[in-house]
N, C-alpha and C positions, 0 to 999 in steps of 0.2 A: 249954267246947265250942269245938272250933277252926274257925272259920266260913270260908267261899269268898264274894266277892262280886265277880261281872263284871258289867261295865256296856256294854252295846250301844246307841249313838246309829247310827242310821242316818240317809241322805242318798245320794240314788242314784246309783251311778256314781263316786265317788269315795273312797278310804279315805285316813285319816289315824289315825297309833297315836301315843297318850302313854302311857307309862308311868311316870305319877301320880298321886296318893291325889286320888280325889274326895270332897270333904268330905262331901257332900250325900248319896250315896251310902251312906256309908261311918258317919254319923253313928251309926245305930244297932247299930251292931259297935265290939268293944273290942279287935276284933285288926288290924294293920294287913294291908290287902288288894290284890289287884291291878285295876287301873282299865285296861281296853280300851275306845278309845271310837272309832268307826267312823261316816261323815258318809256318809250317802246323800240325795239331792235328788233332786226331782219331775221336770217334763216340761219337753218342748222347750227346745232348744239344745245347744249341748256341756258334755262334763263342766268344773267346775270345781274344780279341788283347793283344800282348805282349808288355808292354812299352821296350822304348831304355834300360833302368836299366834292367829292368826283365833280355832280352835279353844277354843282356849284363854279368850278373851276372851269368844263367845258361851254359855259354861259359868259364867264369873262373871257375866256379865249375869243367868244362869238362877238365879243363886243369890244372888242380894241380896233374893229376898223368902222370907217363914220355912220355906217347904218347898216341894218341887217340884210343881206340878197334875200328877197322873197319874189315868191310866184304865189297869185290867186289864181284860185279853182276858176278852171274857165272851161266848157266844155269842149273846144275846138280845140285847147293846148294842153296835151297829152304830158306827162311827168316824162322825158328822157336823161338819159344816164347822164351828163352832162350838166346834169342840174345841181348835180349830188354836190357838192363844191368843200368841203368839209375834208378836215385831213381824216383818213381812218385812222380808228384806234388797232393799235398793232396786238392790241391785248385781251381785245375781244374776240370772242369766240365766232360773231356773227359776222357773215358777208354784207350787210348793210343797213343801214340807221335812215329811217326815214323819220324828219320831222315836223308837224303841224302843228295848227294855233285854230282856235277859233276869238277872234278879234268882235266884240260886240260893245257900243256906246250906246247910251239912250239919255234922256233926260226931257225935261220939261221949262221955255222958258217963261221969262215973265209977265206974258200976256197966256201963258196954261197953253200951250201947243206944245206939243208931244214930236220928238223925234227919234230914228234910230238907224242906226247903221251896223251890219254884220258881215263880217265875209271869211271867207276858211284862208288861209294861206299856207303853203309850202314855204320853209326857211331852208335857203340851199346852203348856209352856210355852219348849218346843224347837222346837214344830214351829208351821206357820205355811201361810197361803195366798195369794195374791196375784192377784185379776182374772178367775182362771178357774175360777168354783163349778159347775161340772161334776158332771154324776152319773157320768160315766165313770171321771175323775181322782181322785173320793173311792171310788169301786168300786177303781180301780190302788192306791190307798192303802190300805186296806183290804186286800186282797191281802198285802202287806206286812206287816202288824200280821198277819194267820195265818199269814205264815210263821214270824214269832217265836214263835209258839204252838206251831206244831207240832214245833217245836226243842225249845222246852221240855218237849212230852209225852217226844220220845224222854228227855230227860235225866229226867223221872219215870221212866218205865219202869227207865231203866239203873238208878235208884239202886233202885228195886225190887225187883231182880231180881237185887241186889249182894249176893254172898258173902263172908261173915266182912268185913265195911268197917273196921272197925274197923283192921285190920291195914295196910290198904291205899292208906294217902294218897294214893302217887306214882301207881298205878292209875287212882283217881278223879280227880286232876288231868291227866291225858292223857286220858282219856276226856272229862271237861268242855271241853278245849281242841279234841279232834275235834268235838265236837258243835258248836261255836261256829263252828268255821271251815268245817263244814257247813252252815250258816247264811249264812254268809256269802257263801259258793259260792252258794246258792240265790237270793240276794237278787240276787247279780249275774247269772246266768242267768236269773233273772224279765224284768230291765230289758232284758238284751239281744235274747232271743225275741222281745217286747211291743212292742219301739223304747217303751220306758215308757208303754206302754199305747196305743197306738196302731194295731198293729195289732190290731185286734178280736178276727181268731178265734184269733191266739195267745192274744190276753188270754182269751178265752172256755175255752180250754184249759188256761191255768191254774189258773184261779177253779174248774174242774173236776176240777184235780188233786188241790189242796191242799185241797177241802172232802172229798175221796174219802181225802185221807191222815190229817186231823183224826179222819175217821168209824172210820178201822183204828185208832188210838188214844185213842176216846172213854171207855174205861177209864180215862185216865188224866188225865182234864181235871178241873179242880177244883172 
């Protein structure tokens, strides 16, 4: 079975792209795969770009112990402060680093049956808080982790709704690559609206959106 697996770090405000095998990731596939990984950070201040080292380096830090802490999007288990599990960085400007993935495999085996599996996850050992345990700022976070979610229904849906897949590789990798950078669009128009959560009733209009956009695709949640 030929497997897909992208990997989404977020950190608010800022992106940085390697295009590198992550082991961690990657461990449970036998086929070698594409690693996108994308730094969004929390509230107040300006943005700070992560050089490829930085980047780089808080990915190995993440991977010296036997597996990654994560949480999947579950609708019943709320993101708490507690989760955040990551040392902060004492040199960032932001009170806190949330970060996500959207994890997606698919293939075909040798009798042409088509499979897939997607699911968003929280990595607690990426993300972190620092001084300001806020019910606002884990609600802005939170936020975030359903938008990853609701990225992922579309990409259930698409792969649902795929004719003859089998045939269609290049199809399904443009299509996973819209969905992604759809995503990401959304993650940056969240922050920008918000001022990352600061204005209320944008935030209040968000949190309104995206629980209204989960609900038009609760078919499709796991």
């Amino acid at each position: 079975m030929k497997n897909l697996c992208y990997l989404f770090a977020f950190m608010i405000s800022c992106v940085t792209h390697l295009n590198s095998k992550h082991e961690v990731c990657f461990e449970a596939f036998s086929t070698t795969n594409q690693s996108k990984i994308q730094h969004h950070c929390g509230m107040e201040a300006s943005p700070h770009l992560l050089s490829p080292s930085e980047l780089t380096a808080s990915l190995t830090s993440a991977n010296t112990s036997k597996k990654w802490r994560e949480i999947e999007w579950n609708p019943n288990r709320k993101l708490r402060w507690d989760d955040f599990k990551a040392r902060p960085n004492m040199f960032s400007s932001y009170s806190a680093v949330t970060s996500t993935y959207i994890e997606e495999t698919h293939g075909c085996n040798d009798y042409g049956r088509f499979a897939f599996h997607v699911k968003a996850v929280f990595v607690q050992n990426l993300s972190w808080i620092r001084g300001r345990y806020s019910k606002d700022l884990l609600k802005h976070e939170q936020i975030h982790f359903d938008i990853t979610e609701y990225h992922a229904r579309l990409m259930r849906k698409y792969f649902s709704e795929l004719k003859y897949p089998c045939y269609r590789e290049d199809d399904i990798a443009r299509a996973v690559e819209r969905i992604f950078n759809a995503m990401e669009t959304a993650q940056h128009q969240y922050d920008d609206e918000t001022y990352h959560g600061l204005y209320k009733n944008r935030q209040a209009k968000w949190e309104q959106y995206i629980s209204t956009q989960l609900k038009s695709l609760s078919e499709y949640k796991l």
